[in-house]
N, C-alpha and C positions, 0 to 999 in steps of 0.2 A: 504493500500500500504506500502510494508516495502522500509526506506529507502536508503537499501544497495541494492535495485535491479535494475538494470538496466532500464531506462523508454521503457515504454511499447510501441510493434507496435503500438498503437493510440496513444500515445503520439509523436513518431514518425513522423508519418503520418502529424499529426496536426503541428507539428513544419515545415515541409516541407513545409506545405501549406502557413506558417504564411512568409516562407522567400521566394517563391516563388511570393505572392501577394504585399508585403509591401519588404522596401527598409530596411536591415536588417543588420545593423554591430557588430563585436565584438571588443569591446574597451578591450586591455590587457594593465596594470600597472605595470610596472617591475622596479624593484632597484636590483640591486648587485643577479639577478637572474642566472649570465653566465651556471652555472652546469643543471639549471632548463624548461629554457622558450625552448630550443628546442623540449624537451618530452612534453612539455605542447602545445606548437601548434598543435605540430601533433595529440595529442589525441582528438583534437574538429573533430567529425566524419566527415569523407570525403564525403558523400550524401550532408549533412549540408554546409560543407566546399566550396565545389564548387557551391551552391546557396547565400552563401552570399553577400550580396552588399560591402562588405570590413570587412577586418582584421585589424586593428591598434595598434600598439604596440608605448608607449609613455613609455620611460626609462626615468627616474627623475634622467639622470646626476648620475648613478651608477659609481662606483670606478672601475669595473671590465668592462670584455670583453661583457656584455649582449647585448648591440646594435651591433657588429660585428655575435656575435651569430645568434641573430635574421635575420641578412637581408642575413644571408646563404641559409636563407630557401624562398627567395623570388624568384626564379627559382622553388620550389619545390610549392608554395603557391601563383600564380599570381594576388591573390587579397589581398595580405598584403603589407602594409605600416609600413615601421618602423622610426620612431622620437627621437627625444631626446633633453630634456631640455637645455635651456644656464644655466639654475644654478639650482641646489636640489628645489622644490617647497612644497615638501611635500605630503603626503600622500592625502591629502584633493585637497591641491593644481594642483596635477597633473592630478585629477577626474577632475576640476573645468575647466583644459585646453582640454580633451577628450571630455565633455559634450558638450564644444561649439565646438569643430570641429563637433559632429554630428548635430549641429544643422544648422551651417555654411553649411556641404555637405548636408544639408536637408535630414537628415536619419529618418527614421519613429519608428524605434526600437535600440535602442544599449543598449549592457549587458556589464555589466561588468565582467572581465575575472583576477585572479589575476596570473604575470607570473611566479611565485612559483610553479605553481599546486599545493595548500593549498585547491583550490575547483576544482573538475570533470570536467573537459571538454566535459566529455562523458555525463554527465544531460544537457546539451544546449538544448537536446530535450525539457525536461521535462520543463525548464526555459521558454522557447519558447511557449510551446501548451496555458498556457490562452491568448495569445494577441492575439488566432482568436475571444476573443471577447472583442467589439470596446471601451468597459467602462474600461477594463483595464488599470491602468496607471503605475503600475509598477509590479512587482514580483520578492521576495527575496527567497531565497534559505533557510531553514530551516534547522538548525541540533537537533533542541531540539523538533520539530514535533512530532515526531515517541517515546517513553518514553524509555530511558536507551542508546539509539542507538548513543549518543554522547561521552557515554563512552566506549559501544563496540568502537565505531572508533578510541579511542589516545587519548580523549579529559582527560586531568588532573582533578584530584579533585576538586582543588580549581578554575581553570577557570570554572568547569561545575557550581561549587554554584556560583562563583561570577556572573557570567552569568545568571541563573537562577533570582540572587538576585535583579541586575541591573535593568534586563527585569521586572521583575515585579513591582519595584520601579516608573522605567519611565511610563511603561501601567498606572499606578494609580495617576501619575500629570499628564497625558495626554490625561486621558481617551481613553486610545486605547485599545486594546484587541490581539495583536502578541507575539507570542510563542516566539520567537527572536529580539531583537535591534542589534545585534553584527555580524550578519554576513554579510563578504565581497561580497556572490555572491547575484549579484545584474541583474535586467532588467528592466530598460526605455522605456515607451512610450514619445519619443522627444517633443511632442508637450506638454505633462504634464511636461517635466524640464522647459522647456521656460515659465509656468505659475508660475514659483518657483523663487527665487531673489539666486539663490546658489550660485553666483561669490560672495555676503558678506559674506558665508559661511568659517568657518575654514580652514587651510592649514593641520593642524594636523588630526588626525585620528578621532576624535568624527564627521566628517566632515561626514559620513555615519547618528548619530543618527539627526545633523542636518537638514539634508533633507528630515528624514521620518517627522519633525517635520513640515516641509512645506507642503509636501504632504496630511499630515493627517489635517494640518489648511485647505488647499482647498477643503478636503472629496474628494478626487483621492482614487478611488478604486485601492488595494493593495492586492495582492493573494500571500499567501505564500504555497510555495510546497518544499518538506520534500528533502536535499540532502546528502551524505555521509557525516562522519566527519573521516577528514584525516590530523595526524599530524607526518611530516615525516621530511627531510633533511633543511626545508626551515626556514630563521631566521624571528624569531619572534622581529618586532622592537617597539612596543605597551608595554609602562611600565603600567602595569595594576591599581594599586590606583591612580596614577594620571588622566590615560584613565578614571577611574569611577566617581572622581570627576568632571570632568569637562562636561562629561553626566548627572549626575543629573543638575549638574549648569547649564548646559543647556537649560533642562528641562523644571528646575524652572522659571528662565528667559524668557522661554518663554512664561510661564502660567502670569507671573508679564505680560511683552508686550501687553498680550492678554488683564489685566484689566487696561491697559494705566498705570502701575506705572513706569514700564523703558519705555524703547525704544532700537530697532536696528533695521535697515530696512530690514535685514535678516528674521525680524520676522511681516514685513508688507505684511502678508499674509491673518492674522486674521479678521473675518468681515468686515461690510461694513464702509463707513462714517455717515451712517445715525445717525441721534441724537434721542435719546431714552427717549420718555414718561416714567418718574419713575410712578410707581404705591406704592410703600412701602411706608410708614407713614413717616420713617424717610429719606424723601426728602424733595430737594428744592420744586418740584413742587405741592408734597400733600400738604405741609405748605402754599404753597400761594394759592392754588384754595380753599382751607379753611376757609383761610382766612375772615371774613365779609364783604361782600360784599351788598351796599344799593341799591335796588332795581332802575334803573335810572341812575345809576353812569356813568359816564363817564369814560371807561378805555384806555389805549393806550399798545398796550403792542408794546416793538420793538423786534426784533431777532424774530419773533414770529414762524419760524423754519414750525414743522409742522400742524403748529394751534391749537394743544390740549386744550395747555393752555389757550386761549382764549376762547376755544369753551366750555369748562368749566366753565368760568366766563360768557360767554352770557346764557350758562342754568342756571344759577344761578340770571340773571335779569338785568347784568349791559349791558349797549349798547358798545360793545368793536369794537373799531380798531385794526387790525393788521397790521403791518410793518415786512415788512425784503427786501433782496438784490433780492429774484424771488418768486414768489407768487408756495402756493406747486401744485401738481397735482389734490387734492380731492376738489370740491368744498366744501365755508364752509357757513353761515348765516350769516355770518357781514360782510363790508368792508376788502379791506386785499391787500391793496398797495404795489406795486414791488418800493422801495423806498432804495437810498442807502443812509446811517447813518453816510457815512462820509464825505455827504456833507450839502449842506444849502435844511434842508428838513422841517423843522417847517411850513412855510407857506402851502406847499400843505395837510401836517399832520391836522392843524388846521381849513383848509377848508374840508375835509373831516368827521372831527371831528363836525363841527360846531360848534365851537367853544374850549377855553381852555377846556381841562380835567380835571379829581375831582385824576385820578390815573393812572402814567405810572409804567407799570413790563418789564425790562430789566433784563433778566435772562441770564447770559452768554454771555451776547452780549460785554459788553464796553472794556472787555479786547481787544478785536479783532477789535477793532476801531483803525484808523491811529492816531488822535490824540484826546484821549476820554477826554479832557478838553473842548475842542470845539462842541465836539456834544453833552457834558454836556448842554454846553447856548444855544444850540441848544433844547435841550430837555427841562428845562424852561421854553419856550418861548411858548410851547406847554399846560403849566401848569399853572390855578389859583394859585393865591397866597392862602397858607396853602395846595395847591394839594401833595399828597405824592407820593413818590420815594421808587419802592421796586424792589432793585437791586442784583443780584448776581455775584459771580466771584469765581474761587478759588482759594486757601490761600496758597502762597508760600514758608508761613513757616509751613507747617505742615511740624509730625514729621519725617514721612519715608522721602520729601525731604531731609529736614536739616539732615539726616544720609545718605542718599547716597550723600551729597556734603560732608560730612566728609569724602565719599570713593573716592571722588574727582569725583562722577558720578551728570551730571548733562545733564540729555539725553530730547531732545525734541522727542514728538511724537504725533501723528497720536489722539488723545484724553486726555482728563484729565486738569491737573494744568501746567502741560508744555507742551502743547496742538503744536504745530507747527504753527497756523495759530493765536498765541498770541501774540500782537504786545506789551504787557503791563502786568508784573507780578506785583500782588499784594500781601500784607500784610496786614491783618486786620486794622492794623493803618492807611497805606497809602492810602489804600481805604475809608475809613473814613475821612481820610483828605483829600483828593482830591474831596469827596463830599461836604465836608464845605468848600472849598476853591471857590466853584463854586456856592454858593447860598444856600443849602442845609445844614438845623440841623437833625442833626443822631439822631433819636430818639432808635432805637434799633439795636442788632447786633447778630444775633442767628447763631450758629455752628453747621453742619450737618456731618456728618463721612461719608465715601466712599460709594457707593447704593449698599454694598454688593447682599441684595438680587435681589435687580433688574439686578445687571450684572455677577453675579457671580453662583447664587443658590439661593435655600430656605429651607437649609435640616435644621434640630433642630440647629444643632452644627452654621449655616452661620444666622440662626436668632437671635441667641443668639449674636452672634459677630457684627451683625448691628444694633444690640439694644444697647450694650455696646459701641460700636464706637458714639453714635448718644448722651449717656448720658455725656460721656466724655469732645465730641466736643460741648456740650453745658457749662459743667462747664468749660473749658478752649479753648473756639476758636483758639487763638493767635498761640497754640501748635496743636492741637487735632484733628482741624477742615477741613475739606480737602476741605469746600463748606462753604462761609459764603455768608448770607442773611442781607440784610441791609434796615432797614425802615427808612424814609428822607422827612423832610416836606420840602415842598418848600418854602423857607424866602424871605421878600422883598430884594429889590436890592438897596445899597445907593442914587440911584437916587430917587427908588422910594418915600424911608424913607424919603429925604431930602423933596420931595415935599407933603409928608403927615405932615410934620414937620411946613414946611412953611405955609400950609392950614391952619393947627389945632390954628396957634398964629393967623393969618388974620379972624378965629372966634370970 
């Protein structure tokens, strides 16, 4: 299909059908268009025109006559609406106010339309024809589709590389595969914007590469279909390096989101909340199921999430209880008590147990505790004296934090060391100390690096870098370590000492 021809009677046909059966709007974005937006309305074909379920035109507080322009033709166009801003919102901005009107009027499709005429009004067909099917959730307008066809149409030199260069920069942090990031003409399926967080979305112009980035985190089927390129009387307000930097930043930031090192909630699209069995050597969890374990032992684990780890240490021979706050959906072979940790739960733990245990594993858990001093002697209480404590948490001075608070970024989120649902940051020391302060000698203190390959990949280049993270954060925890592990015998208590004390002289 070339994409200087006109869309075809099927394509036609199929855009009729598509505004004919679903509720079908065209959202048009205008600034300082006055010279523009009347030739642009009237070119959206008139078949098309009189089936749509509304026209909308949202002026962003232009300086010129564009809103007076526009509602001239509201006698000629009985299903347009024209608006306009109480103050400049932005290019992002003003998409951000369109989107929710359509979602407000419960519209089933709206496109975007720019009132420049910069993109065809006369392809609406071609925009239109894949949303007869029902997995579509958006479709972008292509100019670098078709090969060379963006410089027959006006497009500059250096916009067609830098476009080119962008595009395929973003495809490869984002693992997507689209010919274009940069173009304006756009179409929504409403019910896939309403699955997207776009109101924390940009005011500024990257506010388009933002929302493919939502999109493509939910796997929303995306169809791109090839449209002219046409550069004619309309102003160009996009300062290009700065537009480029803040598209990759974007990017980038969101691939960081996705392995919990930032955060924005813009970008809380990514997977589930589920907690994830590491399988790689260099993790908390291979280290502890490793670990020797004596046939008979008594284990406790708490947080025990979705039982792996336990289920692990019972194939290995030790008799384990699990704890956490809801017991999971899979049945498992041991006890596995819906128990919440931050109350008085030792007595039911130790009836269940029969008795103290030889070994509690609290993996992730204490930070998330209301107040983990307390369900420390809580846990104790659970434990023979010499029973050991093998604890983790992670380390809030690793390096990447302590450099993004130098950028004065210090973002909770959704996973990781600043997790959202941590009631208590630690530092190798403080955690340490907070164990000895409760009963507990630290007997060792081992540093694990980020599980690259568990949540990132496993190609040669991300094995090598989780092998090197993992050697690092062992010679220097305190900096390196993004996961530290703590082994802890449990000491007697001065009451006790004192009446071993007083025994041993009454010999």
């Amino acid at each position: 299909m070339d994409d200087t021809s006109a869309p075809s009677p099927d394509e036609f046909a199929a855009a009729l059908e598509v505004v004919r059966s679903q509720r079908v709007a065209v959202f048009v974005v205008a600034f300082n268009a006055e010279s523009l937006i009347r030739d642009t309305l009237r070119r959206i074909p008139e078949a098309l025109r009189e089936c749509l379920t509304s026209i909308y035109v949202i002026d962003d507080s232009s300086r010129d006559e564009t809103v007076d322009v526009a509602r001239t033709l509201q006698a000629e166009i009985p299903n347009l609406d024209v608006f306009q801003t109480p103050y400049n919102q932005g290019y992002g901005g003003n998409q951000k106010l369109g989107y929710q009107y359509a979602s407000r009027r419960e519209f089933d499709i709206v496109v975007l339309l720019h009132g420049d005429g910069q993109y065809a009004p006369e392809f609406l067909p071609r925009m239109l024809a894949p949303f007869r099917d029902s997995e579509t959730a958006a479709v972008f307008g292509s100019r670098m589709m078709v090969s060379g066809a963006a410089r027959r149409g006006g497009m500059p030199l250096y916009k067609w590389i830098g476009n080119k260069v962008l595009t395929a920069a973003e495809n490869r942090i984002l693992d997507a595969d689209l010919s274009e990031f940069h173009s304006g003409y756009r179409a929504y399926r409403v019910s896939a914007l309403e699955q997207v967080p776009f109101q924390y979305n940009t005011n500024d112009f990257h506010f388009d590469t933002e929302i493919i980035i939502q999109l493509l985190a939910r796997e929303l089927r995306i169809v791109e279909v090839p449209i002219p390129t046409f550069y004619g009387d309309e102003i160009c307000h996009v300062e290009g390096i700065p537009y480029a930097l803040h598209c990759l930043g974007t990017a980038i930031r969101s691939r960081a989101n996705r392995y919990h090192l930032v955060h924005h909630p813009k970008f809380d699209v990514f997977d589930s909340d589920a907690y994830v069995f590491k399988i790689s050597p260099n993790t908390v969890h291979q280290h502890v199921v490793n670990r020797v374990v004596m046939s008979g032992e008594r284990v406790l684990e708490l947080g025990a999430g979705h039982g792996q780890v336990a289920l692990t240490l019972h194939e290995r021979g030790a008799n384990v209880v699990a704890v956490d706050l809801t017991r999971p959906d899979v049945d498992v072979p041991f006890p596995y008590l819906a128990v919440d940790l931050d109350g008085a739960f030792s007595e039911e733990v130790l009836s269940e147990c029969g008795g103290a245990v030889d070994t509690v594993v609290a993996l992730d858990v204490i930070e998330h505790l209301l107040r983990p001093e307390r369900s420390l002697r809580e846990i104790r209480r659970t434990m023979r004296s010499g029973a050991k404590l093998v604890a983790s948490t992670g380390n809030v001075a690793f390096l990447p934090v302590r450099f993004m608070l130098l950028l004065g970024q210090f973002n909770y989120g959704k996973k990781g060391i600043l997790d959202l649902t941590h009631t208590r940051l630690f530092t190798v020391r403080s955690f340490c100390r907070m164990l000895e302060g409760e009963g507990f000698r630290v007997d060792s203190v081992s540093g694990f690096g980020p599980p690259i390959r568990d949540m990132v990949g496993a190609s040669p280049l991300l094995r090598f870098l989780d092998k090197a993270a993992g050697v690092i954060a062992r010679l220097w925890p305190g900096l390196f370590a993004y996961q530290i592990l703590v082994e802890a015998t449990r000491v007697d208590d001065v009451e006790t000492l004192l009446d071993r004390t007083i025994a041993e002289q009454e010999t």
